[in-house]
N, C-alpha and C positions, 0 to 999 in steps of 0.2 A: 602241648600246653599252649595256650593262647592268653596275651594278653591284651586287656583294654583299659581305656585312660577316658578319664570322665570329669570334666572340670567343674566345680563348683562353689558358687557363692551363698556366703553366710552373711543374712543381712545382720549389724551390728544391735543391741538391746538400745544403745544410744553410742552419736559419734563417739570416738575411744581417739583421745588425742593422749600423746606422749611428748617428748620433745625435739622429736624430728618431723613431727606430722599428727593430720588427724587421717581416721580410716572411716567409713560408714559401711564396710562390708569387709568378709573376710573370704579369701578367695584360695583354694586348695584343688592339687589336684586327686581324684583316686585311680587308685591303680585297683586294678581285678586280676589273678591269673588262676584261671582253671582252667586242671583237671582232671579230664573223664574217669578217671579215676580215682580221683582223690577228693573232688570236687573244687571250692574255689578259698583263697587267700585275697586279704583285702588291704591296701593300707591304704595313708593321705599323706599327701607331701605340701608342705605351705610355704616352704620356701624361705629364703633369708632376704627379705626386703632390701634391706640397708644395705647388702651387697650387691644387690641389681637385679634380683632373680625375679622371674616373674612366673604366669601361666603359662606363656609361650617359649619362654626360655627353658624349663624345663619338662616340658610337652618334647622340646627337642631333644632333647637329653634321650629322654627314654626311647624316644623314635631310632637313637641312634644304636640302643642295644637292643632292640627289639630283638631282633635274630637270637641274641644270644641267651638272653630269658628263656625264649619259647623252646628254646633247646637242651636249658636245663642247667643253665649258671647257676651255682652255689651262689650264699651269701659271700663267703670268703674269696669268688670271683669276681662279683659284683663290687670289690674294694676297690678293686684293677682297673675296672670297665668306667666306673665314675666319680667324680671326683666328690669329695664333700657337697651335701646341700639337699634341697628337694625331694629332685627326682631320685637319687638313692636310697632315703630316708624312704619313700612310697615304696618303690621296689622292695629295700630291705625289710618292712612292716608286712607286706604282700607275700612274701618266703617265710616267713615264721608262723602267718595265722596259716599260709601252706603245709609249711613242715608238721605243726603241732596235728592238724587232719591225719597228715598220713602217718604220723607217730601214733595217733588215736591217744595222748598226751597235752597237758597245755602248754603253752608257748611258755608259762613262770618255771613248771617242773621241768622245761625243756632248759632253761636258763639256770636252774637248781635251786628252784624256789618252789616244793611242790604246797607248801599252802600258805599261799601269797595273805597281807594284811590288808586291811583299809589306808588310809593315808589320809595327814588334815591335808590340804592346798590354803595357802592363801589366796584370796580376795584380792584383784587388782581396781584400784580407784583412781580412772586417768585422770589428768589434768581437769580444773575448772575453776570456778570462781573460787575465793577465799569461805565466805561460808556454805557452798555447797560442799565443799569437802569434810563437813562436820555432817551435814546432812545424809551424803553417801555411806558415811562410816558408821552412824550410827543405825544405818538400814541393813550394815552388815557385819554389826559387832558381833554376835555371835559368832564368826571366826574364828579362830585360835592367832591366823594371821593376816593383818591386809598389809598389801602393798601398796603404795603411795607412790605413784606417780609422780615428780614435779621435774622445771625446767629452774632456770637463773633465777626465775621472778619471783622472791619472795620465799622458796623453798621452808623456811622454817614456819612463815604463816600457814602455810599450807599442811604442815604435821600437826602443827599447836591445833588449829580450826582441826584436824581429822580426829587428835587423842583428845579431844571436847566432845566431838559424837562417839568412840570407841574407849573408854576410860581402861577398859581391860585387854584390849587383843597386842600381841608383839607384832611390832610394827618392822616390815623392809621399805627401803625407801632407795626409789629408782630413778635418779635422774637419766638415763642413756646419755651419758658423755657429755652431759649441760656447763658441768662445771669445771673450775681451774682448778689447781692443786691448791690453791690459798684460798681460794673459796671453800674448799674442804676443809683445807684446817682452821678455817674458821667456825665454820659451821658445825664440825662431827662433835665438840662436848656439848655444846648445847640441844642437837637431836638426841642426845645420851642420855640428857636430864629428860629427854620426851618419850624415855622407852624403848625408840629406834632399837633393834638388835643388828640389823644387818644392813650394810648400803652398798648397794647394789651398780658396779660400775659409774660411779660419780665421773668420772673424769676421762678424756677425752684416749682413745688408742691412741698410742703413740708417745703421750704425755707420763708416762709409768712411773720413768727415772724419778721423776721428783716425788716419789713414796718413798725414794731408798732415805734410810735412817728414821723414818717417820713411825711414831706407834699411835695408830688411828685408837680413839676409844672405842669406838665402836667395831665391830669385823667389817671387812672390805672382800665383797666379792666380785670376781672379773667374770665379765659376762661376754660381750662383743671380743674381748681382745683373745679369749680362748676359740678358738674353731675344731682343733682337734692337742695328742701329745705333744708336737714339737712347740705346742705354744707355751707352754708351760713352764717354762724356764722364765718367760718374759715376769710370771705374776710372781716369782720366788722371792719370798722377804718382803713382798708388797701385798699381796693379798693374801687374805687367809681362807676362803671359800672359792671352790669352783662351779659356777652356773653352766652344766650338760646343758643341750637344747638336740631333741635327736634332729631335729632339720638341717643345724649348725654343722652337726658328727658327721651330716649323711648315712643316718639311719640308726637302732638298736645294736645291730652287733658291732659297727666302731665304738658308741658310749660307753658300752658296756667295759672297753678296753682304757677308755678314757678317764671312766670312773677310777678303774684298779690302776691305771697310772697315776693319778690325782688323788688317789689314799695312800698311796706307797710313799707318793713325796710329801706327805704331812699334809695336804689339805682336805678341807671340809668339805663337801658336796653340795649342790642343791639341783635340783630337775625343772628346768624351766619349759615354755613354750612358744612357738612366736606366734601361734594364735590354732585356731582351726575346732574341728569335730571334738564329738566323742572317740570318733576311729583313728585322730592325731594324739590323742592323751593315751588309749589303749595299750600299746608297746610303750608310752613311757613310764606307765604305772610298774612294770618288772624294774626300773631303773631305780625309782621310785621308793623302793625298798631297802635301799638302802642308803638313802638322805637327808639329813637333817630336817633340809628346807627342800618344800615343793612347792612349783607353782602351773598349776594344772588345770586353770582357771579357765580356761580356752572357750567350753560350753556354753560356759556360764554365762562369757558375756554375746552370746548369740541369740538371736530373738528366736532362732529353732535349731534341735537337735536330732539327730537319728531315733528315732520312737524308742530303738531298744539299745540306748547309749548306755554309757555309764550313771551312775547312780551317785548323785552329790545329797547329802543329810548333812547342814547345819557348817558343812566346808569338808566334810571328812566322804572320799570317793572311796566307795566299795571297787574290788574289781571287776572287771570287764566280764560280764556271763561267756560263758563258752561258746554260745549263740553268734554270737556279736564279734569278738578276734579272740582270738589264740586258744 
């Protein structure tokens, strides 16, 4: 088996700023490994920005298990070999559209899902003016759900302007770590009165303790502060949803274990992304299946996509053809 690593960029539909940055391209790497036999398995890895990860960082990564790939490392060896992030997350997506080939089976029936559903995603709306954010939303109320982007500045202007363009979609609202703990509790009944259903890591890692005793109105999910099981104790009695991200997991068969850790301890799910393809959303569409909240939006905000990507109608992704992964 041979593998090859192939970097690429996705220019943005428009800058996509958050509250740690703006991006104008989104940058991933793919993994390929065939073979002659079986033919080839594909995935993408994008990486965990915010913890330092980059193209070249884990280009090295995978360089370093090369050997061990081409010779026929399992998923469940590949645990061993890398550590959370990217480059596993590509690998581990690259053995399952492998494995489902040579099972002549898909990657969902391979997961125990043999007739996978569609799924809505939410619409993410990053950062921008005050009434562009009414503007944005009401070019993608059709939704079922958007997510809202904001940072300190104004955060409630910014929902009110977005549920003035979107009067019907259920709203997440995503500061990444913008806010303080009394910023939140000032703010979470009045995004309540705005429909908000879920907020999404408001407050900074680290900062958690000041949730203990707190009952948010609205649900609170831990997005950053989750990376894999051991973190999970941190979000106990402080959050009520978990945000998977397989780049975060390093890869589908960790989330998979993360999820059934994170429903066992009474939280709620949701499948996030930290950006990329249609062949980054692909493996996390089996995850997918079994979460409240998705957000799988990755495509969408890319000026182009793999011709025979997945299929987004109105925010609801069909699955991934056979063609295409798994």
């Amino acid at each position: 088996m041979t593998l090859t690593i192939e970097a690429r960029r996705w220019p943005m539909r428009e800058p996509f700023a958050i509250s740690r940055g703006v991006i104008t391209e989104a940058e991933s790497l793919i993994v390929t490994l065939t073979d002659p036999a079986s033919g080839r398995g594909r995935g993408e890895g994008y990486g965990v920005t915010y913890g330092g990860e980059t193209l070249d960082s884990m280009a090295a990564q995978i360089e370093q298990v090369r050997a061990d790939v081409e010779t026929g490392a399992t998923r469940e060896e590949l645990l061993t070999l890398l550590p959370p992030g990217g480059a596993r997350c590509a690998i581990d997506a690259a053995l399952w559209d492998l494995e489902a080939k040579r099972a002549g089976r898909s990657a969902f029936a391979l997961a125990g899902i043999p007739t996978p559903s569609p799924v809505n995603t939410a619409y993410t709306i990053g950062i921008r003016s005050i009434d562009a954010y009414q503007t944005a939303a009401a070019a993608r109320s059709r939704f079922r759900f958007l997510k809202i982007k904001v940072d300190d500045r104004d955060p409630f202007g910014a929902v009110a302007a977005a549920r003035r363009g979107a009067p019907d979609a259920a709203f997440i609202v995503d500061p990444n770590q913008a806010w303080s703990v009394e910023a939140l509790k000032a703010l979470a009944p009045r995004l309540a009165d705005l429909g908000v259903v879920l907020l999404e890591q408001p407050i900074k890692v680290g900062d958690e303790a000041g949730l203990d005793g707190y009952r948010c109105p609205i649900r609170l999910c831990a997005d950053e502060l989750i990376q894999d099981i051991a973190d999970l104790a941190r979000a106990k009695g402080r959050f009520d949803v978990i945000n998977i991200k397989l780049d975060k997991s390093g890869g589908l068969t960790q989330s998979l274990r993360l999820a059934e850790a994170a429903r066992t301890a009474g939280y709620g799910l949701m499948v996030g992304c930290m950006g990329g393809s249609s062949l980054s959303m692909a493996p996390a569409m089996i995850l997918a299946q079994q979460c409240e909240f998705v957000d799988l939006d990755g495509p969408l905000l890319i000026a182009e996509d793999w011709p025979d990507g997945l299929l987004y109608r109105g925010g609801v992704i069909q699955p991934p053809a056979a063609s295409f992964w798994g």
